[in-house]
C-alpha positions, 0 to 999 in steps of 0.5 A: 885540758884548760889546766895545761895551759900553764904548762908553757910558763910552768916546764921552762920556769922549772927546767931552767931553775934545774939547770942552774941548780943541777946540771950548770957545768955539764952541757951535754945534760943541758942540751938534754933538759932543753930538748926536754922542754922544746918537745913538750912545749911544742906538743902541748902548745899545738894541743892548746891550739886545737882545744881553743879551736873546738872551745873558745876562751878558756880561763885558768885561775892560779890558786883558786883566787876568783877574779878579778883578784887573782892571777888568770892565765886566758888561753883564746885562739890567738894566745893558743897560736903566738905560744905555738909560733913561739914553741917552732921557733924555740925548737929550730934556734935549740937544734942551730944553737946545739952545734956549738953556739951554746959552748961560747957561754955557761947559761945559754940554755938556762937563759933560753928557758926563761926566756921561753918562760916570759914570752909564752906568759905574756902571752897567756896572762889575762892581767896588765900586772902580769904581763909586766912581771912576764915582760921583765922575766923574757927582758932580763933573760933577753939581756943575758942573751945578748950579751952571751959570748960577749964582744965590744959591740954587742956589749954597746948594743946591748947597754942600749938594749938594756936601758931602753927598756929599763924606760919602758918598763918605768913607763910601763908601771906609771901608765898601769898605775893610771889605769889602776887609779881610775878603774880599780881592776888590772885584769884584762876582762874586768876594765873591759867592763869598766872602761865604758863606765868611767865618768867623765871627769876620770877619762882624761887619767885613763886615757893619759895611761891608755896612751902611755901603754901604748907607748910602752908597747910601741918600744916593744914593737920597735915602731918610729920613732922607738925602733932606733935600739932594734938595728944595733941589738939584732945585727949585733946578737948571736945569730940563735938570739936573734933568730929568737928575738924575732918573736919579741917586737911580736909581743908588743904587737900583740899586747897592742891587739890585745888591750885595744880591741878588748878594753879600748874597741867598740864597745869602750864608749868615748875611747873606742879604738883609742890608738887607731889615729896615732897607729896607722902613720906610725905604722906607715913611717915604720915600714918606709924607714924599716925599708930604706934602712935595708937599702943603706945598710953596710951589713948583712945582719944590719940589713935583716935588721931592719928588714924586721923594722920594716915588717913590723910596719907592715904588720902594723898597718893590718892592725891599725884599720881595726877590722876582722879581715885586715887584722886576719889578715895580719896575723897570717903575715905576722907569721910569716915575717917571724920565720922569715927574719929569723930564717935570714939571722940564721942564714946571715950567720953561716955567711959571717962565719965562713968570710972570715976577716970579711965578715958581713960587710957587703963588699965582695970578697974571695968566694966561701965554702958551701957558696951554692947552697947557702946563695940557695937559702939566702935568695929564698929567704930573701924572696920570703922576706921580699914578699914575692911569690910563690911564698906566703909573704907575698899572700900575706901582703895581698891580703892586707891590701885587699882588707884596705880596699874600704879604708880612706887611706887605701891609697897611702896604704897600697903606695908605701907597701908596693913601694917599700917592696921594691926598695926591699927587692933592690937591698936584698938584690944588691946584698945577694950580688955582692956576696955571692956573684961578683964574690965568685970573680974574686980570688985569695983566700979567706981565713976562718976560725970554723972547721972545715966540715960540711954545717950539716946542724946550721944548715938544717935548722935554716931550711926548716926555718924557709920549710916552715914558710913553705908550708904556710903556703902550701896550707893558706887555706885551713891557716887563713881559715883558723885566722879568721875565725880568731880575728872574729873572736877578738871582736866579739869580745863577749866570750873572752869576758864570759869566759874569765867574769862568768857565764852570766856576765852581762856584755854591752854589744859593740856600738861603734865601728873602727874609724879607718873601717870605710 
């Protein structure tokens, strides 16, 4: 089983080179290949998710090369289930992009597989030189998408997009480029096993390159003060883009997981837990930011925006405290936030779509076609997105605030959480009257370019989107269960090391305990 685990970078590197080469002209065939890949990722990805479960770390060597030297793939609990949260999304965007977004430019599909590509190889790579060339390949393909269909302000948003991380990745290089000097190795499990090894006269490169990485992944994150490029790029995406790039500040936050519990966590000497200082007020300002921006926004698409930043906060603050129940915890609300922004991108394009010269500007307008049913997915997403009950969002921040209880920063954790919820309430409330109640008072008419017929395909790609949270409330249980066990897999940091150095590896047990545990 261990072999297919390069199956999700390999099927979408091949079906997008085919559909370059092959079937560029022919769109019926393009849909087809890409159906092709979203099945097969999905079924693989959900059988890696179950071999990690019975296995645990399993390494993939590329060639036979023996490690560190070669290129690994690493499939673990957690990289099993960000493939597998990337191959839904991958399928619900191609059956909502499939109507017709796909027509509005030559290689939607094409850029959709390398982009599925390089999310799933960030992922699954078990070295810093890889992730990077897997961080390139799903940015480069990011940018064709967002530029997809073209258009004055997505252009401008999108050059913002493009040389923000053009920085980040010359970041990116210079501080694996300090690592490198002072450890020798760039593989995930080998400077685990250096880290603590390095005199005292290296730390201050090695630390120097640790913070800059951090950095890099920050940006990817869209964590304050490097989350200015988010608002504009999403709102400003075709709604399936950004539907998708909802997974994207996931990368960032699981490279942060990745690299500072493995290499830079308990077991790294005078650099353990290395960012947890700095990743709790970023984490804090992030969500208190992400917030108000939903209550200021003019737009709909701006107001999801920034709803993301502010999930992104949340998130963050679970991994910051650096304990197995609050970075379990995050991830079952990482989870969910991805469905629900990328419900609400969805749900905000069938709005724009049918207010015509109104677009998404929150002002009341002539009622739209379809005003109930499309209030109906609006307001469920905006309670996903509000974490209110019943949905799991509202699980996933009662279990944040309950793996604070023992931090020192308990109380800023719980004031800026409930608070910020309340502003996320007061902008979706706000946003949820102006489009579709005083709306319905006002009469004229609306001119718009779509048909007129009933968006069976839209809409059913929206509601499998709220469908999914549903049914990560309806199995919290077994859900929370597979989290928990992953969150204790990336503590023990043994067998992820055993499982790419060897069996008889010797591994220092973790000596320290994360500062903002108790």
């Amino acid at each position: 089983m261990g072999n297919w685990m390069i199956v999700p970078v390999v099927l979408p590197l091949i079906v997008g080179a085919l559909t370059v080469l092959a079937v560029r002209h022919d769109l019926i065939l393009q849909r087809v290949f890409s159906a092709f890949t979203v099945v097969g990722l999905l079924a693989v990805s959900i059988a890696l998710v179950f071999h990690a479960a019975h296995t645990g770390p399993e390494m993939y060597a590329l060639g036979n090369w023996p490690t560190p030297f070669g290129i690994v793939l690493v499939l673990d609990r957690l990289s099993a289930m960000m493939v597998l949260l990337t191959s839904i999304l991958a399928a619900i965007v191609w059956f909502y992009a499939s109507r017709e977004w796909d027509k509005r430019g030559k290689h939607f599909h094409a850029l959709f597989q390398f982009q599925l590509m390089g999310i799933n190889g960030a992922f699954l790579t078990g070295d810093f030189f890889n992730l990077f060339v897997f961080f390139e390949v799903l940015l480069i393909a990011s940018y064709g998408l967002m530029l997809h269909g073209a258009g004055g302000e997505r252009l401008k948003a999108g050059m913002q997009y493009i040389i923000v991380n053009l920085t980040g990745s010359s970041l990116f290089l210079i501080g694996v480029g300090l690592i490198y000097s002072v450890t020798g190795t760039l593989n995930m499990a080998d400077l685990a096993l250096k880290v603590p090894l390095v005199p005292d006269s290296d730390l201050a490169l090695l630390k120097a390159g640790a913070l800059i990485l951090f950095l890099v992944f920050c940006i990817k994150a869209a964590m304050v003060p490097m989350h200015f490029w988010l608002p504009g790029t999403y709102a400003n995406a075709p709604a399936p883009v950004a539907a998708l790039f909802a997974i994207m500040t996931k990368v960032g936050a699981y490279s942060i997981l990745r690299l500072y519990s493995l290499a830079f966590g308990g077991s790294a000497g005078d650099l353990s837990w290395l960012v947890a200082p700095y990743l709790l007020p970023a984490a804090i300002v992030t969500l208190v930011v992400g917030m108000v921006g939903v209550v200021a926004a003019r737009y709909v698409t701006q107001m999801v925006a920034f709803a993301v930043v502010g999930s992104m906060g949340t998130l963050m603050i679970s991994i910051s405290l650096f304990t197995p129940a609050s970075v379990a915890a995050g991830l079952y609300y990482m989870l969910h936030s991805t469905f629900a922004g990328a419900a609400l991108f969805l749900i905000a394009d069938l709005i724009i779509s049918r207010r015509g010269q109104f677009g998404g500007s929150l002002h009341a307008a002539p009622e739209i076609r379809q005003s109930g049913l499309i209030a109906a997915l609006f307001f469920m997403g905006a309670i996903a997105m509000a974490s209110l009950p019943p949905l799991s969002g509202f699980l996933g921040k009662l279990q944040i605030l309950s793996a604070s209880q023992n931090s020192p920063h308990m109380i800023w954790i719980w004031a800026v959480i409930l608070g910020t919820s309340f502003l996320n309430i007061i902008g979706f409330g706000r946003a949820g009257s102006v489009l579709f109640w005083k709306s319905s008072a006002i009469e004229g008419d609306i001119q718009t370019a779509s048909d007129q017929t009933f968006p069976h395909q839209t809409i059913i790609a929206a509601g499998m989107m709220l469908a999914m949270l549903v049914a990560l409330t309806v199995f919290a249980g077994p859900v929370t269960g597979y989290l928990h066990d992953t969150s204790a897999e990336l503590f023990d940091t043994s067998g992820y090391i055993r499982a790419v150095m060897g069996a008889d590896t010797p591994v220092a047990e973790v000596t320290t305990v994360a500062p903002f545990a108790q």
